[in-house]
Structures are given as structure tokens and as C-alpha cells.
C-alpha positions in Angstrom: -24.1 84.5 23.1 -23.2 81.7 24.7 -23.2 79.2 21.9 -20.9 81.4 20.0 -18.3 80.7 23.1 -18.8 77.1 23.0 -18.7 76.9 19.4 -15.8 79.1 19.3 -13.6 77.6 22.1 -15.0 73.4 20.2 -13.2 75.1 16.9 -10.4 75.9 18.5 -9.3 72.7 20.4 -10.8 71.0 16.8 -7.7 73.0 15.1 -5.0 73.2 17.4 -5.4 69.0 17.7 -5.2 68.9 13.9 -2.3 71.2 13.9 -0.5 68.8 16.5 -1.5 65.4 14.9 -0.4 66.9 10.8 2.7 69.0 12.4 4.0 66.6 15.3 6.5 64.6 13.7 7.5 66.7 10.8 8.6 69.2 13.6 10.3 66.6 15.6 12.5 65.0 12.8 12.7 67.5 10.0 13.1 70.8 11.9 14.8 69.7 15.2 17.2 67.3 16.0 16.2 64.2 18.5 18.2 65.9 21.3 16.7 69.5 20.8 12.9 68.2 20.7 13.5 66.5 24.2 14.2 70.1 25.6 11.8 72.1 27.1 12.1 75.1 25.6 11.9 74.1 21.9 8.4 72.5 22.9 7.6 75.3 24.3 8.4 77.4 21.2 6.4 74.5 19.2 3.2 75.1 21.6 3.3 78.6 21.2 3.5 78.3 17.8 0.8 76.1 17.6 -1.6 78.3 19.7 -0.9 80.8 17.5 -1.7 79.5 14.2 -4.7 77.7 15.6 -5.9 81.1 17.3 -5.5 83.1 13.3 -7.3 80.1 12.2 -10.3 80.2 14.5 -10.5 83.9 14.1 -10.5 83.4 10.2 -13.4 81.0 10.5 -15.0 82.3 12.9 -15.1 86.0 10.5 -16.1 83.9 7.5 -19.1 82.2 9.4 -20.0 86.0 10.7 -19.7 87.5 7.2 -21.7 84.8 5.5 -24.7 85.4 8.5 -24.3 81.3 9.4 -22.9 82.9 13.3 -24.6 85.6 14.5 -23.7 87.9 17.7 
């Protein structure tokens, strides 16, 4: 049981630091403007969204690798 943790909580930072290095600068030149990426709240709004998406990915995985008997608990 607790590998599963460990192997849960590794896939998560793995995917939320993807997330950040793909979505980064797309997010702070395409969606905001230089001004609204320096304030607080729109990185906030980006983290949020980011822990998000990175939480329904590791969930996803982590059912796929439960389904296909590869994780078991």
C-alpha cells in the first residue's frame, strides 16, 4: 500500500512538471498579456488549472494501471 502512494504522488509531480514545462509559455504569451501574467491572481488561476489537469491525469493512469492488474491495492 505504500508503494502505490509513492508511485502515485512520483506520477503526479512527473505530470504536473510536464504540464508546466509544455504549457508555460504558451499560457504566458498566447493567452495573457505580459502585464496580466505578472499578477498574482492569473498565476494562481494557471496553478489551479494545472493541479487540476495533472490530478484527472494521474487518476486516469493510475485506473488504467489498476484495470490492466500492472497496480494492485
Amino acid at each position: 500500500m505504500e508503494n502505490t502512494w509513492i508511485i502515485v504522488a512520483s506520477l503526479f509531480l512527473i505530470i504536473i512538471f510536464l504540464y508546466w514545462k509544455i504549457s508555460k509559455d504558451y499560457f504566458k504569451n498566447e493567452v495573457f498579456s505580459e502585464g496580466t501574467w505578472k499578477n498574482w491572481g492569473t498565476k494562481l488561476f494557471y496553478w489551479q488549472g494545472a493541479i487540476f489537469v495533472s490530478g484527472l491525469v494521474t487518476a486516469l493512469i493510475v485506473f488504467l494501471l489498476k484495470w490492466t492488474s500492472i497496480l494492485n491495492f
